[in-house]
C-alpha positions as MATLAB code, in Angstrom:
seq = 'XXXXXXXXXXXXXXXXXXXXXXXXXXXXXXXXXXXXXXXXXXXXXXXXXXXXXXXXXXXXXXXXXXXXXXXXXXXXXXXXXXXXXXXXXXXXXXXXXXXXXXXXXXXXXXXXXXXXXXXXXXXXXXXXXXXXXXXXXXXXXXXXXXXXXXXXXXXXXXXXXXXXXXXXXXXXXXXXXXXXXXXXXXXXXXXXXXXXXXXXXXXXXXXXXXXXXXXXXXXXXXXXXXXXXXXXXXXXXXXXXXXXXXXXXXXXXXXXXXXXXXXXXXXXXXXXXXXXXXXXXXXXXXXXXXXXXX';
ca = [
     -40.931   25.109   33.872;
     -40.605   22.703   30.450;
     -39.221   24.788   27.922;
     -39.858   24.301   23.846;
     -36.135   23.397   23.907;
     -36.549   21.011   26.404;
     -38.940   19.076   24.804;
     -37.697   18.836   21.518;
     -34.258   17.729   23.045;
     -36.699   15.182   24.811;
     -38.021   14.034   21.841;
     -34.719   13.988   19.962;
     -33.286   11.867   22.198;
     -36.206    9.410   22.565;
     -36.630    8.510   18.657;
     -32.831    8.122   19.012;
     -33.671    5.412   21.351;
     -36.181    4.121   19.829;
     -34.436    4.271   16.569;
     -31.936    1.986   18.173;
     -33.974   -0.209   19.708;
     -34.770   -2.008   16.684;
     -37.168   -5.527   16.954;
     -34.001   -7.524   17.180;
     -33.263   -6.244   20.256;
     -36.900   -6.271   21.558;
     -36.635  -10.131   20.876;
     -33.290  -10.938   22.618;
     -34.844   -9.170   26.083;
     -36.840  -12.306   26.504;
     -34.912  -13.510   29.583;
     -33.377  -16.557   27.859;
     -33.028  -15.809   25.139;
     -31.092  -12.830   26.051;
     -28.913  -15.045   28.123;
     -28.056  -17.133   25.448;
     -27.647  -13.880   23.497;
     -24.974  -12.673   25.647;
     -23.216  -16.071   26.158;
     -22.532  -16.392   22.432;
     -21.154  -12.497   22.435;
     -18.818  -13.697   25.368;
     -17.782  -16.941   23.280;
     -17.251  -15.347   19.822;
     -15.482  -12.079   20.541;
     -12.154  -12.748   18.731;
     -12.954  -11.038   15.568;
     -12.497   -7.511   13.966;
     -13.940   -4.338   16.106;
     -15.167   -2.996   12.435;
     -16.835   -6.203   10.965;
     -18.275   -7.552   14.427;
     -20.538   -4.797   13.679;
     -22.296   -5.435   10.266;
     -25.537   -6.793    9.716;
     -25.775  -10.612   10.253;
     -22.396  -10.640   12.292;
     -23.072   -7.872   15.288;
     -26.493  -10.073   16.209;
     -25.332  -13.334   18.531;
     -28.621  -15.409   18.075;
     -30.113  -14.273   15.170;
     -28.610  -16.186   12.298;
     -29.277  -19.298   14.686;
     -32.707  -18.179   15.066;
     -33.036  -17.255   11.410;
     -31.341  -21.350   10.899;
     -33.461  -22.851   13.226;
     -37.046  -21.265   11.628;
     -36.143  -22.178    7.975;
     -35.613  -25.699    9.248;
     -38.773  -25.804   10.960;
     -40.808  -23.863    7.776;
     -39.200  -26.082    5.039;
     -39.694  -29.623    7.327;
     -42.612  -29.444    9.207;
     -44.708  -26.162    8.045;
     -43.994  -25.660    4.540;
     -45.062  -29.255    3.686;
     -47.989  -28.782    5.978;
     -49.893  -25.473    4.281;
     -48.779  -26.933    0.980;
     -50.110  -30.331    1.381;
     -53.842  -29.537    0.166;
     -52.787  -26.829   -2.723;
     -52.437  -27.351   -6.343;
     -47.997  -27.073   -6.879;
     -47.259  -23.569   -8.830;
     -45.050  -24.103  -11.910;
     -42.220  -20.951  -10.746;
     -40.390  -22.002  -14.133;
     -39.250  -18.249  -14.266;
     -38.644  -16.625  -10.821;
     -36.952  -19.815  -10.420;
     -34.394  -19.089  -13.932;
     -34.120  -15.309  -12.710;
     -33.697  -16.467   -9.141;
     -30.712  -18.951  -10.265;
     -29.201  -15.942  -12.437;
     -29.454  -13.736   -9.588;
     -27.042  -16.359   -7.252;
     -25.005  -17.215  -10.201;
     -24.360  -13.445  -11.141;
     -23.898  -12.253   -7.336;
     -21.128  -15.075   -6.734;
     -19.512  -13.996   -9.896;
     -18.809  -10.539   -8.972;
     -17.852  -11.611   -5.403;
     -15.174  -13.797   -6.672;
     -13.934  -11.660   -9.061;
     -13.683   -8.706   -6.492;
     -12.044  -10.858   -3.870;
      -9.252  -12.188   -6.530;
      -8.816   -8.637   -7.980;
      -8.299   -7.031   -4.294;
      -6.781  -10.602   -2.384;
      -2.834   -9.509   -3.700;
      -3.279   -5.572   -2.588;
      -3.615   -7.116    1.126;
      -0.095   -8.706    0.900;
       1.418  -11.877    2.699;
       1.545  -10.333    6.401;
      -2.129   -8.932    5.948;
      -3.074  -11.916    4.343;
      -1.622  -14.260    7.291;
      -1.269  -12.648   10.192;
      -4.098  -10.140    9.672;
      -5.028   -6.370    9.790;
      -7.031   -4.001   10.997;
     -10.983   -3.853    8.616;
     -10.979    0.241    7.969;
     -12.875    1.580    5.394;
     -11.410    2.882    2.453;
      -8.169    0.108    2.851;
      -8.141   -3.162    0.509;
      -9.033   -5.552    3.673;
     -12.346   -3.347    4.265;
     -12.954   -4.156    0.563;
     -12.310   -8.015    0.882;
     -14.140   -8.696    3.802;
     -16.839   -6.853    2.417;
     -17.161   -9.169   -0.409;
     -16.905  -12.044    2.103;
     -19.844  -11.080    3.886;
     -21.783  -10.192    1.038;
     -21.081  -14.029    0.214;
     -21.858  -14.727    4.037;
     -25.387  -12.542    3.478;
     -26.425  -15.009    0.305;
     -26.282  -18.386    2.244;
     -29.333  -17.002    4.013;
     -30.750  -15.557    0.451;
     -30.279  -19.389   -1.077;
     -33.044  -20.508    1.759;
     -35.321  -19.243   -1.036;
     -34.717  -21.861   -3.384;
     -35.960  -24.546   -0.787;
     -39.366  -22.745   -0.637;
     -39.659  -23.211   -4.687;
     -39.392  -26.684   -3.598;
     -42.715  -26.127   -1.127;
     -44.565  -24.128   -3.677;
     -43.806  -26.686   -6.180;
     -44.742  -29.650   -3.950;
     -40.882  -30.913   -4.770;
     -40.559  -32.415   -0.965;
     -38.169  -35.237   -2.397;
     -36.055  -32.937   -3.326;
     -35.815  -31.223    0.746;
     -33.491  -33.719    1.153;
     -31.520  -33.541    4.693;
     -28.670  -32.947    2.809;
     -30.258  -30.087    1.488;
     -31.856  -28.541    5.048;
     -28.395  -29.508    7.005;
     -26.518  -27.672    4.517;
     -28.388  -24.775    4.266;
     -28.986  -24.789    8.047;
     -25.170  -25.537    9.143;
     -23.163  -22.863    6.721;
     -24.614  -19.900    7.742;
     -23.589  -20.740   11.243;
     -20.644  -21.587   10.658;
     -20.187  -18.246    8.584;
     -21.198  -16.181   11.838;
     -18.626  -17.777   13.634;
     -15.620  -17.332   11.273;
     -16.848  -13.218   11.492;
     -16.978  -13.447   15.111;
     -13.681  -14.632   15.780;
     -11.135  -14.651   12.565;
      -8.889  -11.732   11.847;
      -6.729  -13.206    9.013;
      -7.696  -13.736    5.384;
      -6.990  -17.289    5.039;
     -10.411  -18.161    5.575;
     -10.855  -16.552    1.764;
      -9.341  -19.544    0.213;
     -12.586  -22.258    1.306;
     -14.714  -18.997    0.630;
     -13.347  -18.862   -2.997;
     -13.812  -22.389   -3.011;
     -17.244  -22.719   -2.425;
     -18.075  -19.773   -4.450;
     -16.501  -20.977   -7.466;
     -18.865  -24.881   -6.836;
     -21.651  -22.258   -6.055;
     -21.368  -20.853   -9.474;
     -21.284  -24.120  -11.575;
     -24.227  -25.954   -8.910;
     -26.531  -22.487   -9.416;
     -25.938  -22.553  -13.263;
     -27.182  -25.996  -13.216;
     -30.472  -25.096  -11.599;
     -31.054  -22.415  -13.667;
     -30.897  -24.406  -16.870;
     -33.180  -27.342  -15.071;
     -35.495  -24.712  -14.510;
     -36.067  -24.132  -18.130;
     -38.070  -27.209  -18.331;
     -37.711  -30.942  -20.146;
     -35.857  -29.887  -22.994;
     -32.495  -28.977  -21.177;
     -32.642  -32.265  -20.101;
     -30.331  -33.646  -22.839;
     -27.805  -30.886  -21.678;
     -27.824  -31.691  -18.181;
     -25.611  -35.069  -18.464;
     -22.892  -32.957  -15.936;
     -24.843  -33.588  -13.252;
     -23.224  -35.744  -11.350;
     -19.971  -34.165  -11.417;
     -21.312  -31.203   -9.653;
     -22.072  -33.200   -6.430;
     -18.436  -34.718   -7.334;
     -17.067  -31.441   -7.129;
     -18.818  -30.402   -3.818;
     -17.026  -33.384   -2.694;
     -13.562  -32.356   -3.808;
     -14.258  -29.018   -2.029;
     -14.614  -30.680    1.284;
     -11.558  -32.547    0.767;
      -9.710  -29.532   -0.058;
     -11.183  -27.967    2.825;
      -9.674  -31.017    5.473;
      -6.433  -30.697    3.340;
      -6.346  -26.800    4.380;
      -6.818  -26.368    7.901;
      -4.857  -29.741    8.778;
      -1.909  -29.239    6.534;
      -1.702  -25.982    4.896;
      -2.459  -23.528    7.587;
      -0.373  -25.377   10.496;
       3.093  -25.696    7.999;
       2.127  -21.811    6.604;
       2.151  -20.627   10.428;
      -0.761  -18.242    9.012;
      -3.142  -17.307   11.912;
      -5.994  -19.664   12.815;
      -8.126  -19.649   15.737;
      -8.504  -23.310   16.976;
     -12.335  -22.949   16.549;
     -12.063  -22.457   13.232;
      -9.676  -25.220   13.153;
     -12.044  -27.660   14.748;
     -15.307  -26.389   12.735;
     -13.707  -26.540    9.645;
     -12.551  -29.972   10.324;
     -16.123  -31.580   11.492;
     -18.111  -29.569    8.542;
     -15.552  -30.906    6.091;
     -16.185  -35.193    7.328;
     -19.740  -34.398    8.130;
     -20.791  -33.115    4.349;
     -17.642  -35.070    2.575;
     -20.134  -37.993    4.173;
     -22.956  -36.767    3.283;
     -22.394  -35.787   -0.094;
     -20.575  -39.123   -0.678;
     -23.880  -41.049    0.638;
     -25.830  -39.031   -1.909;
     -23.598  -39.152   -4.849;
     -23.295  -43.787   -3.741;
     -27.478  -43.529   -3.722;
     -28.382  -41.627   -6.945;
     -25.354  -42.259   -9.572;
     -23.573  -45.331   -8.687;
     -25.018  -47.441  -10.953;
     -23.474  -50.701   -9.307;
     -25.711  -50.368   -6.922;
     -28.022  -52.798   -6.510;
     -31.497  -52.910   -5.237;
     -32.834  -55.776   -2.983;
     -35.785  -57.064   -3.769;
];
C-alpha cells in the first residue's frame, strides 16, 4: 500500500526531473537534432570540467541555433513584417542600449586586467584548473560574460528593422554577428589556457570605442559634426584582425603557450575572412579615390 511518504518522495523526485528537463533539452530530443547535438559534445570536449557547464557553453547546438534564427529574423523576416509599417524613431533605447554595451565591456576589461597577473605565467600558458573562489574562476567568468554579450549585441540589428535601416544589415554586419558567437562556444569548449584573453581584450577594447560611436549617432543630426572618427573605427577593427593573425601564427607557437590546433585554425580563417571584409567595406565607403563608373 502507497504511503504519504511515498508519494511525496514521488513527487519530489519528479519536479526534480522535470526541473531538469528544461525546453532546451525538450528541443535537442528531436532525432536530428539530437544527433547533431551529441556530435558537437563529442567534437568540442577539450575544455574545462567547471566552465563546460555554464550557460551558453554546456548547450552543443544552441548558440548555432540561436546564430542561425537571428540570421534568418534580421534577413528574411525582420524586413518582411517591417516592410508595410511606419519606421519607429528608438533615438533613446538605442543611446541607453549603446551605454549599456559600452559600460558592460568596460567593467569586463577592467576586471580581466586587474585579475590577468594573479593567474601567473604557468596558469596563464599552460593552464589551470576553473574553481570557484581562485583568480582563473574570476577571469573566465569575465570572459564569458563578454562571450554572453555577442548574443546581447543581436539587439542592435533589430533597431535597424524597427527603424527600417536595412542598408545598414549589411553582410558584414549579419556574418559578424552570426560567426563570433560561434566561434566563442568553441574556444569554451575546448581551451584551457588564458591566452585566448589577449584577442578577447582586444576586441573588447574596439568594442568600447565602435559602441561609443553608436551611442553618440544615436543622439540625432547634431553629433554629426563630432562624428569625423568614423572611419578609423572600422580602421581599427582592421588592425585587430591583423593582430589577431600576428598572435596565433607567431606569438603563441615561439611562446610554447598551450593552443589547441582548432583554435589555431579558427582564429586564423576568422582573422583573413573579416580582415577582408572589413577592408572591402572600409575601400567602398571612405576611399575617396574611388571612382564610380558611369
Amino acid at each position: 500500500m502507497e504511503t504519504f511518504q511515498d508519494t511525496h518522495y514521488t513527487f519530489l523526485d519528479s519536479r526534480k526531473s522535470f526541473e531538469n528537463e528544461s525546453w532546451i533539452d525538450s528541443v535537442t530530443k528531436i532525432k536530428y537534432i539530437k544527433e547533431i547535438d551529441e556530435y558537437l559534445g563529442k567534437q568540442f570536449d577539450t575544455g574545462d570540467d567547471e566552465v563546460k557547464t555554464w550557460f551558453l557553453v554546456k548547450q552543443n547546438i544552441l548558440p548555432f541555433l540561436l546564430c542561425a534564427m537571428y540570421a534568418l529574423i534580421v534577413k528574411i523576416i525582420g524586413p518582411a513584417v517591417m516592410k508595410n509599417k511606419k519606421p519607429l524613431t528608438l533615438r533613446r533605447p538605442m543611446i541607453l542600449f549603446n551605454l549599456f554595451l559600452v559600460v558592460s565591456y568596460s567593467i569586463a576589461m577592467f576586471e580581466i586586467f586587474r585579475n590577468l597577473p594573479s593567474l601567473g605565467v604557468k596558469g596563464f600558458c599552460k593552464g589551470t584548473a576553473v574553481q570557484k573562489g581562485n583568480v582563473a574562476y574570476k577571469l573566465v567568468s569575465y570572459l564569458w560574460f563578454i562571450y554572453i554579450l555577442k548574443y546581447i549585441e543581436f539587439i542592435d540589428t533589430m533597431f535597424f528593422i524597427l527603424r527600417k535601416k536595412f542598408n545598414l544589415i549589411s553582410n558584414l554586419h549579419v556574418i559578424h554577428h552570426t560567426i563570433v558567437p560561434i566561434v566563442g562556444w568553441i574556444l569554451f569548449r575546448t581551451e584551457r589556457s588564458g591566452f585566448q584573453s589577449i584577442p578577447v581584450l582586444l576586441n573588447g577594447f574596439v568594442h568600447i570605442i565602435m559602441y561609443s560611436y553608436y551611442g553618440l549617432a544615436a543622439v540625432g543630426p547634431s553629433m554629426k559634426k563630432y562624428l569625423w572618427w568614423k572611419k578609423y573605427v572600422t580602421i581599427l577593427q582592421m588592425v585587430q584582425f591583423v593582430f589577431l593573425l600576428f598572435f596565433v601564427a607567431v606569438i603563441a607557437p615561439y611562446t610554447g603557450c598551450m593552443l589547441m590546433k582548432s583554435s589555431t585554425v579558427i582564429n586564423i580563417i576568422c582573422g583573413v575572412m573579416f580582415f577582408t571584409l572589413f577592408y572591402n567595406f572600409y575601400y567602398r565607403n571612405f576611399n575617396k579615390n574611388t571612382k564610380k563608373v558611369k
